[in-house]
HTML snippet that shows the backbone in 3Dmol.js (N, CA, C, O; Angstrom):
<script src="https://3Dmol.org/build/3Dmol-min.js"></script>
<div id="view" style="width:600px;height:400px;position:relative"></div>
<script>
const pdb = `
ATOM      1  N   UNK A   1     178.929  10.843 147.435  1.00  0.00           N
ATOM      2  CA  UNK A   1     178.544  12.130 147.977  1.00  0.00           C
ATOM      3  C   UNK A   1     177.070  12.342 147.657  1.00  0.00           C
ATOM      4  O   UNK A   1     176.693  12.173 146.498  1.00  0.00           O
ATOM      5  N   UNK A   2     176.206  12.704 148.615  1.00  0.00           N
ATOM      6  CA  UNK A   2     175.029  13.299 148.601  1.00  0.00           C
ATOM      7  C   UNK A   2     174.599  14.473 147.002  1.00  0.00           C
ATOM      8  O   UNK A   2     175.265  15.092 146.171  1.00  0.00           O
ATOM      9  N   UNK A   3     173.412  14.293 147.232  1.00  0.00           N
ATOM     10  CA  UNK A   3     173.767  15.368 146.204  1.00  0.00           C
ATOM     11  C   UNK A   3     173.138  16.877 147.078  1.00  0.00           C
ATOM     12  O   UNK A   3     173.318  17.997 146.601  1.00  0.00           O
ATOM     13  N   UNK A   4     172.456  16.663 148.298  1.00  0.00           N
ATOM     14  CA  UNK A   4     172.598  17.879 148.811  1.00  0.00           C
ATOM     15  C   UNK A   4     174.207  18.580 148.941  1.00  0.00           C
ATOM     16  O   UNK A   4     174.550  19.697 148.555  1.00  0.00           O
ATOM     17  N   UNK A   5     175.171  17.371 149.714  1.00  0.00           N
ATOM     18  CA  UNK A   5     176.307  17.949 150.068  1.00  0.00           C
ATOM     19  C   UNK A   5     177.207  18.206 148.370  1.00  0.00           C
ATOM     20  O   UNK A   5     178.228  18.806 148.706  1.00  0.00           O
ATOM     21  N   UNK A   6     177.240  18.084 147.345  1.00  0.00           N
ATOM     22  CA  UNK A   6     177.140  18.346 145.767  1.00  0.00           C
ATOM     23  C   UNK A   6     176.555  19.540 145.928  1.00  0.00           C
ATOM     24  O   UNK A   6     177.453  20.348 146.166  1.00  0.00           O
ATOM     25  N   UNK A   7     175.346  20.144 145.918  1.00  0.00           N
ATOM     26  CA  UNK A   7     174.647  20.672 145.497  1.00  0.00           C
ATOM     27  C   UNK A   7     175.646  21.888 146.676  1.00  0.00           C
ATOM     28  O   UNK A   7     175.902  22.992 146.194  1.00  0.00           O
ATOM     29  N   UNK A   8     176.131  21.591 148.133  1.00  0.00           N
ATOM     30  CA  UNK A   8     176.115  23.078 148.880  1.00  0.00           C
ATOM     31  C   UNK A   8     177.990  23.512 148.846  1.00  0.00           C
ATOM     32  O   UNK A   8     178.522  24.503 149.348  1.00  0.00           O
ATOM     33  N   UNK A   9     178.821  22.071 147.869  1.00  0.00           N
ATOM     34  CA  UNK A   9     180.294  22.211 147.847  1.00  0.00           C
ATOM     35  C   UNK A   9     180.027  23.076 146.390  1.00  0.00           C
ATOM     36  O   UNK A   9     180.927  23.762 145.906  1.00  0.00           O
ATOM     37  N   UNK A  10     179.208  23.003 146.004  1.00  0.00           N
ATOM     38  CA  UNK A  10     178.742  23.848 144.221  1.00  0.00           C
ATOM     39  C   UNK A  10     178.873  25.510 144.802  1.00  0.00           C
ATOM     40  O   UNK A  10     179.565  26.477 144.484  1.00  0.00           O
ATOM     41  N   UNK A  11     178.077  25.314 145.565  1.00  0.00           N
ATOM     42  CA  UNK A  11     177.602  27.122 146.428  1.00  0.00           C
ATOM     43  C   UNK A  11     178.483  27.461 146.845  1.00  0.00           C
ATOM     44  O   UNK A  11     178.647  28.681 146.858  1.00  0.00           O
ATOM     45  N   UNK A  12     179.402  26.698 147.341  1.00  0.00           N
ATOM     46  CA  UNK A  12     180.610  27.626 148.405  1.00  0.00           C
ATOM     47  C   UNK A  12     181.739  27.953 146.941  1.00  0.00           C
ATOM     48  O   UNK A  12     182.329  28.967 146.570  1.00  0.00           O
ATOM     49  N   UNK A  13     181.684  27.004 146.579  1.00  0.00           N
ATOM     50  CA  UNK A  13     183.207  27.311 145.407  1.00  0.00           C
ATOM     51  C   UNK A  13     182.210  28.483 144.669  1.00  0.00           C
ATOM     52  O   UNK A  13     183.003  29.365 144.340  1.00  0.00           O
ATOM     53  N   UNK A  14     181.145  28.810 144.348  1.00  0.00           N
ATOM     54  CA  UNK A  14     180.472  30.118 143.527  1.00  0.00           C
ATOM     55  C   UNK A  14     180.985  31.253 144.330  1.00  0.00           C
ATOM     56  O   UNK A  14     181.427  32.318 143.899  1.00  0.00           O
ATOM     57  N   UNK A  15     180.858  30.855 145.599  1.00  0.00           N
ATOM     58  CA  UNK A  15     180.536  32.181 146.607  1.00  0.00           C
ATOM     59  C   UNK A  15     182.360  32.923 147.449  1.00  0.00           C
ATOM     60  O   UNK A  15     182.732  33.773 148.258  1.00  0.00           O
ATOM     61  N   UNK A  16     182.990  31.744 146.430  1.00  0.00           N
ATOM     62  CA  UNK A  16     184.120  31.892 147.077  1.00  0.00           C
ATOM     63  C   UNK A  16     185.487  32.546 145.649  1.00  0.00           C
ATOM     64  O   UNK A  16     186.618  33.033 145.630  1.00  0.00           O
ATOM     65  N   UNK A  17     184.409  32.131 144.673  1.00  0.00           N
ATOM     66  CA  UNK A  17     185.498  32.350 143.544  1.00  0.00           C
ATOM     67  C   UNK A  17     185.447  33.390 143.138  1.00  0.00           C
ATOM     68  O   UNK A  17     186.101  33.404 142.095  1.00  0.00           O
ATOM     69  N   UNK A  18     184.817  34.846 143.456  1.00  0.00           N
ATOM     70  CA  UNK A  18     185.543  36.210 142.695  1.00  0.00           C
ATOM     71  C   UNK A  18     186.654  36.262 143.933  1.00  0.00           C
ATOM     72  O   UNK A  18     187.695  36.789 143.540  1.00  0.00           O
ATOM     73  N   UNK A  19     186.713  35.752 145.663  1.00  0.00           N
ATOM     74  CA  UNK A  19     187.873  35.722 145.967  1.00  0.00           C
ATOM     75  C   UNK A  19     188.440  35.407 145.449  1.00  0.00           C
ATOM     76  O   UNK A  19     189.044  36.279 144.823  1.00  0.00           O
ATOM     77  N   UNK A  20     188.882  33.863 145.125  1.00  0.00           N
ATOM     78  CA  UNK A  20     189.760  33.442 144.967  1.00  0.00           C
ATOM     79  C   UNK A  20     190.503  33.700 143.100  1.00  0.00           C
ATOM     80  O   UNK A  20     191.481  33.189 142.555  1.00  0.00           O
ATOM     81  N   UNK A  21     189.410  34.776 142.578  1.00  0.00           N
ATOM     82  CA  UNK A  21     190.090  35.440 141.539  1.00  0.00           C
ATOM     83  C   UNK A  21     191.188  36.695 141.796  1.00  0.00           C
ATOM     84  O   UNK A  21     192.122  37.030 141.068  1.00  0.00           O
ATOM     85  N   UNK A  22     190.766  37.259 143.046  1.00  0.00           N
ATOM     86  CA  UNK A  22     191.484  38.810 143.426  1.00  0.00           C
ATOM     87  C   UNK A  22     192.356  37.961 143.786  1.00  0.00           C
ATOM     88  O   UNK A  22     193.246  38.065 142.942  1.00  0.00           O
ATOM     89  N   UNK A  23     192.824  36.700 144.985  1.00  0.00           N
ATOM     90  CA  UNK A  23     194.077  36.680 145.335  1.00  0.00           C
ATOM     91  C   UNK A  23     194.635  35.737 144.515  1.00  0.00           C
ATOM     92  O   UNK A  23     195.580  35.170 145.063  1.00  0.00           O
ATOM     93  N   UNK A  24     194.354  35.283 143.181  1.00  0.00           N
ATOM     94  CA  UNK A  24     195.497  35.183 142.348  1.00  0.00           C
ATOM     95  C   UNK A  24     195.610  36.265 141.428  1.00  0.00           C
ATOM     96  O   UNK A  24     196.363  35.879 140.533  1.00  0.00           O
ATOM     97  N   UNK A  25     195.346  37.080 141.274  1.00  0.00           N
ATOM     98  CA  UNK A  25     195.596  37.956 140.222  1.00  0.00           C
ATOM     99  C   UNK A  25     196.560  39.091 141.637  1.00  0.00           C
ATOM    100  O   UNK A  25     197.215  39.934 141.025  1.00  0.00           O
ATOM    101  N   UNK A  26     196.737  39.245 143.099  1.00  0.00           N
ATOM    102  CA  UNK A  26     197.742  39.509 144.010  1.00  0.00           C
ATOM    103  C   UNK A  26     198.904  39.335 144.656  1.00  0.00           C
ATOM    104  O   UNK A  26     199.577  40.062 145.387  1.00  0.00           O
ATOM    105  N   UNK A  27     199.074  37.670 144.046  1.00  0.00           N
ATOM    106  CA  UNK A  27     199.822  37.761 144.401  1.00  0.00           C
ATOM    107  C   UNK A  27     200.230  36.309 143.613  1.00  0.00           C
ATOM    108  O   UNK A  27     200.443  35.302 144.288  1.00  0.00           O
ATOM    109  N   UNK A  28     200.315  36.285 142.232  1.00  0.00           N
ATOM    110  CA  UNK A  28     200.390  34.781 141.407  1.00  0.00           C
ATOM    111  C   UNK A  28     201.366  34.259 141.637  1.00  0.00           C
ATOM    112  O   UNK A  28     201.411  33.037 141.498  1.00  0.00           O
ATOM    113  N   UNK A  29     202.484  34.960 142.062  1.00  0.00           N
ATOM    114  CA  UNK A  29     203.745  33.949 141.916  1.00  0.00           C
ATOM    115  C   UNK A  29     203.795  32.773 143.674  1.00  0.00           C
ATOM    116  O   UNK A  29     204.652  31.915 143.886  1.00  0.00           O
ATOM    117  N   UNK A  30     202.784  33.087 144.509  1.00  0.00           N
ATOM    118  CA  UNK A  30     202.532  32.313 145.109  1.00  0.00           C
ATOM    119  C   UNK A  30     201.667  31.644 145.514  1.00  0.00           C
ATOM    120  O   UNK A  30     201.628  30.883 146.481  1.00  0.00           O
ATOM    121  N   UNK A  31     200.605  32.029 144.443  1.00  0.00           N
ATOM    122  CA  UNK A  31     199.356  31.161 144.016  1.00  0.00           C
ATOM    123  C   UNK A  31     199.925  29.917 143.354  1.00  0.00           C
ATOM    124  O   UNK A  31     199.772  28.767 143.765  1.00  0.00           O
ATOM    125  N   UNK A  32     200.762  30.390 142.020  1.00  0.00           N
ATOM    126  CA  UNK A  32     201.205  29.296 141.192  1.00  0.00           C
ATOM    127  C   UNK A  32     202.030  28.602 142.421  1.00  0.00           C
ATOM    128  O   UNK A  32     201.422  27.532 142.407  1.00  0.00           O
ATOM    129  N   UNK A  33     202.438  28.538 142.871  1.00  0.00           N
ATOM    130  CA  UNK A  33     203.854  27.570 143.353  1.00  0.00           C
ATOM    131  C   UNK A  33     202.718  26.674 144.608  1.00  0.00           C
ATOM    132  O   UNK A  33     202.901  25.524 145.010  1.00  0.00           O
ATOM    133  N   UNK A  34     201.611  27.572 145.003  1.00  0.00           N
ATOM    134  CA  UNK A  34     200.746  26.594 145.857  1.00  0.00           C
ATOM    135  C   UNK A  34     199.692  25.392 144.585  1.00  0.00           C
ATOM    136  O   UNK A  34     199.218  24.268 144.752  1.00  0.00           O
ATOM    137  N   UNK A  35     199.693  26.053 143.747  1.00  0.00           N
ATOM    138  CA  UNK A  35     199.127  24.960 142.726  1.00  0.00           C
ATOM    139  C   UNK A  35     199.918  24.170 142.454  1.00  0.00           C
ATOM    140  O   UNK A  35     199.391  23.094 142.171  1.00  0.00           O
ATOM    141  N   UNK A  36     201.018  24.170 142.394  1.00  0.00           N
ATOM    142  CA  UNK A  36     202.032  23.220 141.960  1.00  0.00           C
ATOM    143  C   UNK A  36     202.360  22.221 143.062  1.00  0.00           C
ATOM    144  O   UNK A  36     202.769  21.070 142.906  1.00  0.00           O
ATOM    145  N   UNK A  37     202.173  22.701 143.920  1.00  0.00           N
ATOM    146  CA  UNK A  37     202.384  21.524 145.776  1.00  0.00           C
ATOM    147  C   UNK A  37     201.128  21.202 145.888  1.00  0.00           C
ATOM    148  O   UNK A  37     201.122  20.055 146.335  1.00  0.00           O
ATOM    149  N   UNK A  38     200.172  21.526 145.751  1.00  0.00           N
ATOM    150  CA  UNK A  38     198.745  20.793 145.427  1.00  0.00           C
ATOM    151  C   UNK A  38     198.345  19.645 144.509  1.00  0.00           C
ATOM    152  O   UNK A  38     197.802  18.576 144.787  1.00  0.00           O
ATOM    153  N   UNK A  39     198.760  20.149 143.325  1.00  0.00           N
ATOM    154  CA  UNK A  39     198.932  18.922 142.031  1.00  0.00           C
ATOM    155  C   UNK A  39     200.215  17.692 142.581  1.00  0.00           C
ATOM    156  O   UNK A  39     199.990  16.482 142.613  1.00  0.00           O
ATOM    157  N   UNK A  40     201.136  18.134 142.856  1.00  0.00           N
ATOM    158  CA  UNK A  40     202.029  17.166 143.027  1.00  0.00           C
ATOM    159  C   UNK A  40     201.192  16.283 144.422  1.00  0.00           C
ATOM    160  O   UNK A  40     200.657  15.218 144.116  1.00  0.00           O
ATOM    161  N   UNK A  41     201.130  16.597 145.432  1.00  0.00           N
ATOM    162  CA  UNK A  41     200.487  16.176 146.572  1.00  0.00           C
ATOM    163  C   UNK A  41     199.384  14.931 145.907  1.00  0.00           C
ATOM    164  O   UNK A  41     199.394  13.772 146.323  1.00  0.00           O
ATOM    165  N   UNK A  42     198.725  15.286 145.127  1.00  0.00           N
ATOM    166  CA  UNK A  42     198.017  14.521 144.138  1.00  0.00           C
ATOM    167  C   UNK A  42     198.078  13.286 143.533  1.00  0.00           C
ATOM    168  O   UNK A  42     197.160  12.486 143.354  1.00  0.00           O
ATOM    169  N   UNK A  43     199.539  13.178 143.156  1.00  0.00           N
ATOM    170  CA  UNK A  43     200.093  12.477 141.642  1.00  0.00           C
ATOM    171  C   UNK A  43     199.478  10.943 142.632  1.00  0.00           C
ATOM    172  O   UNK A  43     199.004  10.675 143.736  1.00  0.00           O
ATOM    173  N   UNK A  44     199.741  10.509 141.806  1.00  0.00           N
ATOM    174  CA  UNK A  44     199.906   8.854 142.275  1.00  0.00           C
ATOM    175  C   UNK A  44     200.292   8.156 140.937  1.00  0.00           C
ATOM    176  O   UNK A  44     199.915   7.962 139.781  1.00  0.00           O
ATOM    177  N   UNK A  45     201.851   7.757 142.339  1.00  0.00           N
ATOM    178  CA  UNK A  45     202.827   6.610 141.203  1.00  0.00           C
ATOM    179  C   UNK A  45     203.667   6.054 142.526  1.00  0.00           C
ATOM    180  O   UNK A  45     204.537   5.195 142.388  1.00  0.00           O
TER     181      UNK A  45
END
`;
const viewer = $3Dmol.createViewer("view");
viewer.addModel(pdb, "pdb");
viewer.setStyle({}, {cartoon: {color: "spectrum"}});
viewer.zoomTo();
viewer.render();
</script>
């Protein structure tokens, strides 16, 4: 990865995370269960 495209995936997750603080603190019990199908989606075995 570039480090411009580094440098502008840095800016969006800044510019995106007091959202993405309000909608887990709205609605966690389906925040958590999307973190959990995210991580698993992940695994490798």
């Amino acid at each position: 990865m570039s480090d411009h495209a580094s440098a502008h995936g840095k800016a969006v997750l800044r510019e995106l995370s007091p959202l993405h603080r309000r909608l887990r603190h709205a609605i966690p019990d389906v925040y958590r269960g999307f973190a959990e199908l995210s991580c698993a989606a992940f695994v490798v075995g």
